[in-house]
NUTILUM-329472 format. One record per residue (C-alpha): residue in one letter; z, x, y. Coordinates in steps of 0.001 Angstrom, whole numbers, plus 524288, in hexadecimal, padded with zeros to 5 digits. Each point is the difference from the previous one (the first is absolute). Layout:
BEGIN
<'A' <Z X Y>>
...
This chain:
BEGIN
<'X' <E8A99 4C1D2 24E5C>>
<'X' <80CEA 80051 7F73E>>
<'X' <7FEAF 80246 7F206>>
<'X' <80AE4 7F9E9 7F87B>>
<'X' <8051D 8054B 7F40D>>
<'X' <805A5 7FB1D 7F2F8>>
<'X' <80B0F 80A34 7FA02>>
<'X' <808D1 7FF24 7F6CE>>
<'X' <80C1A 807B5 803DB>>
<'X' <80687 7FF90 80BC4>>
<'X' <7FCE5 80A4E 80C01>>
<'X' <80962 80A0E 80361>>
<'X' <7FA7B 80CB5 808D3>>
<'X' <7F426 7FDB3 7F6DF>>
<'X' <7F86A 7F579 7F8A4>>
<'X' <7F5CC 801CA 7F4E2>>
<'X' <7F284 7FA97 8017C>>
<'X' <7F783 7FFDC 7F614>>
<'X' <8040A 80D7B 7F9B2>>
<'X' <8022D 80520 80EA3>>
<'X' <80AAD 803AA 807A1>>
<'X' <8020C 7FA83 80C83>>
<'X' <80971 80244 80AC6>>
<'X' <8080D 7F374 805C9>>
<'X' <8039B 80007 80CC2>>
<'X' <7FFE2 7F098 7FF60>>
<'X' <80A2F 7F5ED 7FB93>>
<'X' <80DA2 7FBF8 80624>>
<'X' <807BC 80753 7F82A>>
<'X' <80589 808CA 809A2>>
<'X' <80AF8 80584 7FA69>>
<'X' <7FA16 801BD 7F1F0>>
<'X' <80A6F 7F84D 7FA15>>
<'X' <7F5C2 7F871 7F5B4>>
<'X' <7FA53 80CDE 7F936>>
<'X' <80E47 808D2 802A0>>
<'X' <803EA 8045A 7F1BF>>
<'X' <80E18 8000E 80463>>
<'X' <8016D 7F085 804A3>>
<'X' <7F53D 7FD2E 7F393>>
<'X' <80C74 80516 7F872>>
<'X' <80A82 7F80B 80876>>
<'X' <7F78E 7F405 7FDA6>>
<'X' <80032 80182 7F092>>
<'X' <80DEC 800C9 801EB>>
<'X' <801B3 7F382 8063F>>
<'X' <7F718 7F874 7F7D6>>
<'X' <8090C 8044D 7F4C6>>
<'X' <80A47 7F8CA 80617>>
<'X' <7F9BB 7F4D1 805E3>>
<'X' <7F3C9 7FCBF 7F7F0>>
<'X' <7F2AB 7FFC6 808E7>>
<'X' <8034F 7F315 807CD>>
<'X' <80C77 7F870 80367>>
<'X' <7FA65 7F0A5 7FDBA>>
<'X' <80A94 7FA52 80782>>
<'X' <80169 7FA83 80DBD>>
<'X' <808C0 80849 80856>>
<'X' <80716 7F507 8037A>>
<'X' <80437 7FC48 7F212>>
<'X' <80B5F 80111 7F8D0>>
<'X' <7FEA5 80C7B 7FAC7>>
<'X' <7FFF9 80970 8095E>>
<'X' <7FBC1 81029 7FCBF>>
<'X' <80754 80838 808FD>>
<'X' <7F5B1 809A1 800FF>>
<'X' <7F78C 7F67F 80A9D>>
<'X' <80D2F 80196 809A4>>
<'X' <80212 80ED7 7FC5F>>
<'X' <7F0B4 80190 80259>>
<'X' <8015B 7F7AB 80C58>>
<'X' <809DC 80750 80622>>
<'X' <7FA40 80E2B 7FE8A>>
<'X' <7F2D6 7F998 80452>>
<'X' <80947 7FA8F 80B48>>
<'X' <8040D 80DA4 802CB>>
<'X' <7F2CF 806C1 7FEEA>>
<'X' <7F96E 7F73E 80B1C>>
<'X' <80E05 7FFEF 80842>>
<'X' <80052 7F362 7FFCA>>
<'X' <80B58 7F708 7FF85>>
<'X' <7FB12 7FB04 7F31A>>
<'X' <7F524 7FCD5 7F641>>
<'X' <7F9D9 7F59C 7F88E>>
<'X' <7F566 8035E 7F566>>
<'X' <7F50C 7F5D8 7FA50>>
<'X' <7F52F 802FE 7F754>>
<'X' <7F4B8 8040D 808F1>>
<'X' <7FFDF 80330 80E2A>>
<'X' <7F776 7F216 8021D>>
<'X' <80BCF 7F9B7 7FA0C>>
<'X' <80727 8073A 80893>>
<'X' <7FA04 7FB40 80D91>>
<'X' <7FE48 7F14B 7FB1D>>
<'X' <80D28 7FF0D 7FBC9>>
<'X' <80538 8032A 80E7F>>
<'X' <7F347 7F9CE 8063E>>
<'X' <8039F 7F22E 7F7D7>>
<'X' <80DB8 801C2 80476>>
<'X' <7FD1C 80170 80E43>>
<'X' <7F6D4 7F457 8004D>>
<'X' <80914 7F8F3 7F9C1>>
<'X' <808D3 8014D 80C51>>
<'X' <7F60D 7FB55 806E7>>
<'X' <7FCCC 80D28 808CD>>
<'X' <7F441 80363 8084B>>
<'X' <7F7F5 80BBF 7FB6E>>
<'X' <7F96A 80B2E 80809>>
<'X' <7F686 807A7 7F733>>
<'X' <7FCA5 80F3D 80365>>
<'X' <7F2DE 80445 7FE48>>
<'X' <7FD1B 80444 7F241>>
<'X' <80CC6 7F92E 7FA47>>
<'X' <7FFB5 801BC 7F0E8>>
<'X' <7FC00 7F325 7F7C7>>
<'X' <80DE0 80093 7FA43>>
<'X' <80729 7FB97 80B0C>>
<'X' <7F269 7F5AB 8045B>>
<'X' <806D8 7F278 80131>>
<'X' <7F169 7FD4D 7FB8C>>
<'X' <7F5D7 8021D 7F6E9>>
<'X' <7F5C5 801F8 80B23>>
<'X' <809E5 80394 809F8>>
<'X' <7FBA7 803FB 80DD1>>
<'X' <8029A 80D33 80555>>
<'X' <7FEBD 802D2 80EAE>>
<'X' <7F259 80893 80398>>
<'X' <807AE 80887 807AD>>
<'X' <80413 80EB0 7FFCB>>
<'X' <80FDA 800BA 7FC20>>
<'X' <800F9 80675 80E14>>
<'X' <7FA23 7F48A 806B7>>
<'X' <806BB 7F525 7F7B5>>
<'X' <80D11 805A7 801F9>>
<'X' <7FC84 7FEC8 80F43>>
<'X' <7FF30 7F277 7FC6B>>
<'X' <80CFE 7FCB2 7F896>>
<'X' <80999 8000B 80994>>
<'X' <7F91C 7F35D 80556>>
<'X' <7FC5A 7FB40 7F19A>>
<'X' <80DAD 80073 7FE0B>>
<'X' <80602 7F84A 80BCE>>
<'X' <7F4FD 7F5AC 7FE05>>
<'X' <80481 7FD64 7F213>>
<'X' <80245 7F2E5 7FE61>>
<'X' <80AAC 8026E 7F683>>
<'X' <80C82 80696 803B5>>
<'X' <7FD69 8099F 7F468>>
<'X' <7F2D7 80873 7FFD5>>
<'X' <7FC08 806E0 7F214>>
<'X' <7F762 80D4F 80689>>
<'X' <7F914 802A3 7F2A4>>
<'X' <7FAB7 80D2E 7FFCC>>
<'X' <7FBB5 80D0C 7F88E>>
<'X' <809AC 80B85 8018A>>
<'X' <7F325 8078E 80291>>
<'X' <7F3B0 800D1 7FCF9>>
<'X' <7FBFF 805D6 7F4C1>>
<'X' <7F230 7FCC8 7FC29>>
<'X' <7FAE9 8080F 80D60>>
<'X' <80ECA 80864 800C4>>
<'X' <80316 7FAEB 80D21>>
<'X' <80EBD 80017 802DE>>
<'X' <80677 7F500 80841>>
<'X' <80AB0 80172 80A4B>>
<'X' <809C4 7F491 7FFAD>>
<'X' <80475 804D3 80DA1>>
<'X' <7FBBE 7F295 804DC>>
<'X' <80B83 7FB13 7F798>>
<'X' <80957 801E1 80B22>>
<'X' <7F830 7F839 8097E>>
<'X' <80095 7F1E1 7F8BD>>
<'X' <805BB 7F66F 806E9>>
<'X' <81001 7FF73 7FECD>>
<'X' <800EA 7F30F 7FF55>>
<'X' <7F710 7FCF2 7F4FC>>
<'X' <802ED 8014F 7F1BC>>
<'X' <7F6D7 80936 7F74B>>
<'X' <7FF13 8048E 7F3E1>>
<'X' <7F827 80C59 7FBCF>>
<'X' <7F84A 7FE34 7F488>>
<'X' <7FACA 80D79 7FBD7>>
<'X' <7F945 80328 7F471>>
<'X' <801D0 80F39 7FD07>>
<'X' <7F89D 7FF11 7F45B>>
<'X' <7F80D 80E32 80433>>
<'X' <80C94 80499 80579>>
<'X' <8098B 7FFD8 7F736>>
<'X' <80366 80DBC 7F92F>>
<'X' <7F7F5 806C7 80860>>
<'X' <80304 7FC9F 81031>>
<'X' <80D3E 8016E 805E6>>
<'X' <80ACA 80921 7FD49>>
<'X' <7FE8E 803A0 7F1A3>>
<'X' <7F671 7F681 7FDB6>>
<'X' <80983 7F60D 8043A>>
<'X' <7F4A3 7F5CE 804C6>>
<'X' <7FF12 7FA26 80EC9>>
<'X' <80DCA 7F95F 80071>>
<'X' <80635 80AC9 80622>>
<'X' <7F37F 7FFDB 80B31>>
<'X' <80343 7F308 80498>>
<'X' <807CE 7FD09 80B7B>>
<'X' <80CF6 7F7EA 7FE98>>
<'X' <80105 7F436 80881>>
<'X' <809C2 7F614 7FE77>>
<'X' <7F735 7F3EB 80180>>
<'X' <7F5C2 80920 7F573>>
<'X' <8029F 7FDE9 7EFBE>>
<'X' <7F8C6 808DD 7F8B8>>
<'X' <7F9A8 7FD5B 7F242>>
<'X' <7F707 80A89 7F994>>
<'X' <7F94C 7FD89 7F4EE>>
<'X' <7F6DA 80882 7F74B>>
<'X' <7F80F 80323 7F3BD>>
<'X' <807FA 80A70 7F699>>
<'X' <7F5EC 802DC 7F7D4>>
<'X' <7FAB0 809CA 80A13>>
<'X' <8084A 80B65 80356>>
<'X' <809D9 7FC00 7F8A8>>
<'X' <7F80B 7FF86 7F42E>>
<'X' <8086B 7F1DA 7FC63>>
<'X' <7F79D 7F216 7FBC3>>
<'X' <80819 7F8B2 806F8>>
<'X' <80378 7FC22 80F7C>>
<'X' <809FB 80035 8081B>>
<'X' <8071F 7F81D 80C54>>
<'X' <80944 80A39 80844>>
<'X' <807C6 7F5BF 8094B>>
<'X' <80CC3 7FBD0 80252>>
<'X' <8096D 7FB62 7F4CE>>
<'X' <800CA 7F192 80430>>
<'X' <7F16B 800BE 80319>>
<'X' <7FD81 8043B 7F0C3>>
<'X' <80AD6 7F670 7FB65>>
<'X' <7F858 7F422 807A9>>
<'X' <7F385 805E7 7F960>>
<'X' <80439 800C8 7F0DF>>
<'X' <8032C 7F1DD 8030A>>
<'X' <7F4D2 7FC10 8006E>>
<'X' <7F744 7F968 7F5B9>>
<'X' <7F5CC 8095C 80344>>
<'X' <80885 80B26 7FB5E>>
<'X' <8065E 7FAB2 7F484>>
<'X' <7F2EA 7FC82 7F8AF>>
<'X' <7FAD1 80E1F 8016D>>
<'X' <80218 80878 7F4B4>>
<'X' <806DB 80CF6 8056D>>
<'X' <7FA99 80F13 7FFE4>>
<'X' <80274 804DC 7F160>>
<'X' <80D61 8061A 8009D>>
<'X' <7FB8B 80DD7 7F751>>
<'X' <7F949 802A5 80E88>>
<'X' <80ABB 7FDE8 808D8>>
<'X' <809AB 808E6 7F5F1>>
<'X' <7F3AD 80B60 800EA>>
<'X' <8028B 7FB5A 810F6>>
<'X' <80D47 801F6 7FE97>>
<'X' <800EB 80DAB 7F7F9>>
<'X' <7F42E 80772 806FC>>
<'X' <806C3 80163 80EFD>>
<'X' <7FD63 80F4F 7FD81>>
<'X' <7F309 7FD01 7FCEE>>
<'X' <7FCFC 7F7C2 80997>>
<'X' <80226 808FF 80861>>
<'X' <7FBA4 80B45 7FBF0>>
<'X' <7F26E 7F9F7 7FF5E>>
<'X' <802B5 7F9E7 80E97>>
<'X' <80077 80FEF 802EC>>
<'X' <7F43F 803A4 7F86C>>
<'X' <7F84A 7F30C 80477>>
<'X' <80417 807AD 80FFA>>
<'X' <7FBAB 80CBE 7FB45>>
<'X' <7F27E 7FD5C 7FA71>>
<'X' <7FD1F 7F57F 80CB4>>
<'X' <8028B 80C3C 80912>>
<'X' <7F704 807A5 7F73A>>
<'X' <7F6A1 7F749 8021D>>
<'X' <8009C 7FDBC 80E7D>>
<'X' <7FE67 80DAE 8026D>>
<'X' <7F53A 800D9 7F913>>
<'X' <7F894 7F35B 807A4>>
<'X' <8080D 7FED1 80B7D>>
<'X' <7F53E 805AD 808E3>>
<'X' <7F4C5 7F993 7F848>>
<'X' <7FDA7 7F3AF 804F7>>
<'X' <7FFE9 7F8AE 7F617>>
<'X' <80965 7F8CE 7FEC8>>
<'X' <80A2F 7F84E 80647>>
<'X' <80DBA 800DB 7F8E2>>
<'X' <80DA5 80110 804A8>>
<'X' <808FF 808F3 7FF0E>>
<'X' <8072C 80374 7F448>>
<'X' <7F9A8 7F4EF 7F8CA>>
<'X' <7F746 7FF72 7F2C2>>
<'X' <7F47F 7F839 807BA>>
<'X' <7F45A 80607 80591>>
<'X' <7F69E 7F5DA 80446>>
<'X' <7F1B2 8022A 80295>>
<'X' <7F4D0 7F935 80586>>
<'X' <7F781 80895 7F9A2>>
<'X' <7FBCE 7F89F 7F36C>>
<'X' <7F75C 8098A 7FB9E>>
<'X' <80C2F 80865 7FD8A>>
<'X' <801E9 7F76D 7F253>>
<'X' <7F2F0 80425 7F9E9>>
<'X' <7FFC0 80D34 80418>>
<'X' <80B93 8032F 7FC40>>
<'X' <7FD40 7F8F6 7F06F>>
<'X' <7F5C2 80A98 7FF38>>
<'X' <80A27 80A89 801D1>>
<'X' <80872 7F728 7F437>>
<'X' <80974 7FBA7 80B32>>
<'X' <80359 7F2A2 7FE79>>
<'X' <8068C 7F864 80E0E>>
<'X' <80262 7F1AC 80490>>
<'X' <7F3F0 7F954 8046F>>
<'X' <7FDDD 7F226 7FE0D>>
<'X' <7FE1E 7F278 8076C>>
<'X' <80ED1 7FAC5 802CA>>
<'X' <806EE 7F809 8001B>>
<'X' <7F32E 7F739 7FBCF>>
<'X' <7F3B6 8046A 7F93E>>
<'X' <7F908 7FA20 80F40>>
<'X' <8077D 80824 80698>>
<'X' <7FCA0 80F63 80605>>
<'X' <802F5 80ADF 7F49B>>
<'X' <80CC9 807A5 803E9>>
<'X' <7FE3B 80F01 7FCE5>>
<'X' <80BD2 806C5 7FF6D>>
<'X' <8070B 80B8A 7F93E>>
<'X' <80B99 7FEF1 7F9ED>>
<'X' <8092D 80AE5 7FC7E>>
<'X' <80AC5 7FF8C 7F621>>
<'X' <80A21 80837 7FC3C>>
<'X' <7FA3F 802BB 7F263>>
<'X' <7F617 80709 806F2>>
<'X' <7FE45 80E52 7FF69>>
<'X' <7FDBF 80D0E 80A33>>
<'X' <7F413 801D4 7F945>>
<'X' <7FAF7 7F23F 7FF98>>
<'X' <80328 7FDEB 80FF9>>
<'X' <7F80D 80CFB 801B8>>
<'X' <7F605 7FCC9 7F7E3>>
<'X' <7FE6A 7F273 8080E>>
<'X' <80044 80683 80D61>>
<'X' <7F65F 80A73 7FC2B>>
<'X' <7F532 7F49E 7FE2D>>
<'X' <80507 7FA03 80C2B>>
<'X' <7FF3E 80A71 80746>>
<'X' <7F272 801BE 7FAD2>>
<'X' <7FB39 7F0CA 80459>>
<'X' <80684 801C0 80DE8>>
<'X' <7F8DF 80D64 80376>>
């Protein structure tokens, strides 16, 4: 059973607990952005210059130029044509889900989708593998009874690190209109070229728009969400009522965005370098199932959590996304973490597979 724990500092490679020292291989902070001394220092920058909170609609008549600066190196990160950012990666989702319905178009839901782009609070999700429900789509599709289809979907799957091909994009009907809705919420700053996301994975069709939303305040270490899309697909979207009355990402964050590229990727490189450590360590194990290159390693061995807590090793196990539902147990590594600390973890592992 999963203890749960009341700190009072936030986790880095390590947590204290109860006078103790713990290791944290937990946590979606892939990158390390939240506890990196260097972008603490960028952020206390930018909250000298623009307070802790712009309390302003975006779409008001002040404008700070530091949202479209942001915006367009965000734009430029992901490869994408261009960027819109809201205050939470739920925002996010809703803002282009409430769009969409407004148009009136039929929705296909993947298996898994995220809540933040549910048209619903209790939205059903298909009981199928991804394999098998993309076996389906083509004929989802060409039934629609609208002549656009919304395909809803997860750019992977990152609670059991399961990737998804989107090979079956080039066999959707021609004739029928769709529009990709992707959230990249896991995949953002840490899949792609560079950490680029899953835009550039997707095939282009003509009859196939693309919108990918996602949560930065995971890799990229931002509280805040974004929409990569077209330009007049974000210029029909800040339109909206639903986008004016949302109070935008503090602006200090997006100047800390804007001035750590080196950063970011120096701790994309590090993030690569201690995931191959790892896998080389457990890749014959059995363990775990994980893919490549990527901070996930998913286990169905629960037993994993409490063994480990006795070694003062701290990883991801809990019921999710509902207390009801199965406990996930997974470990995450981050680029904070240490040789030592990945060694350290694998030795013990090593020791439960033998």
């Amino acid at each position: 059973m999963t203890t749960h724990y009341s700190i009072d500092h936030l986790p880095g490679r390590t947590l204290a607990v109860d006078g103790q020292e713990y290791l944290f291989f937990s946590g979606t902070s892939y990158l390390g952005m939240a506890q990196n001394p260097v972008f603490q220092s960028l952020l206390q920058d930018g909250m000298m210059r623009y307070g802790t909170v712009f309390g302003s609609s975006r779409n008001g008549n002040l404008q700070l130029r530091i949202y479209e600066e942001a915006e367009q190196k965000l734009a430029a990160f992901a490869r994408a044509e261009a960027a819109l950012t809201l205050s939470s990666g739920m925002l996010a989702g809703q803002a282009v889900v409430n769009w969409l319905k407004e148009q009136g178009f039929g929705f296909l839901y993947g298996p898994n989708a995220h809540p933040a782009i549910w048209q619903e609070p209790t939205q059903r999700l298909p009981a199928l593998s991804f394999d098998a429900w993309t076996r389906q789509l083509p004929d989802l599709v060409a039934a629609a009874p609208t002549p656009t289809v919304v395909i809803a979907l997860n750019s992977l799957d990152a609670l059991c690190s399961v990737a998804y091909s989107f090979s079956w994009v080039n066999q959707l009907p021609e004739n029928q209109s769709v529009i990709l809705l992707i959230d990249d919420s896991h995949g953002l700053g840490i899949i792609g070229p560079a950490g680029s996301g899953i835009g550039s994975q997707i095939p282009q069709r003509a009859n196939v728009r693309l919108i990918v939303t996602a949560s930065l305040a995971k890799a990229m270490g931002l509280p805040g969400g974004v929409i990569l899309a077209d330009p007049a697909t974000l210029n029909a979207i800040r339109q909206t009522a639903f986008f004016g009355a949302c109070s935008p990402i503090p602006p200090a964050y997006l100047y800390a965005f804007g001035q750590a590229q080196d950063l970011y990727r120096a701790a994309f490189s590090q993030l690569k370098t201690n995931i191959r450590q790892f896998e080389n360590r457990v890749g014959d194990s059995g363990l775990f199932q994980h893919i490549p290159d990527y901070p996930v390693f998913y286990t169905e061995q629960d037993r994993l959590y409490s063994s480990l807590l006795t070694k003062q090793i701290l990883i991801y196990s809990f019921a999710y996304p509902t207390p009801a539902d199965k406990p996930n147990t997974r470990i995450v590594i981050s680029a904070l973490h240490r040789p030592e600390d990945i060694e350290r973890l694998g030795d013990y592992l090593y020791e439960e597979s033998s």
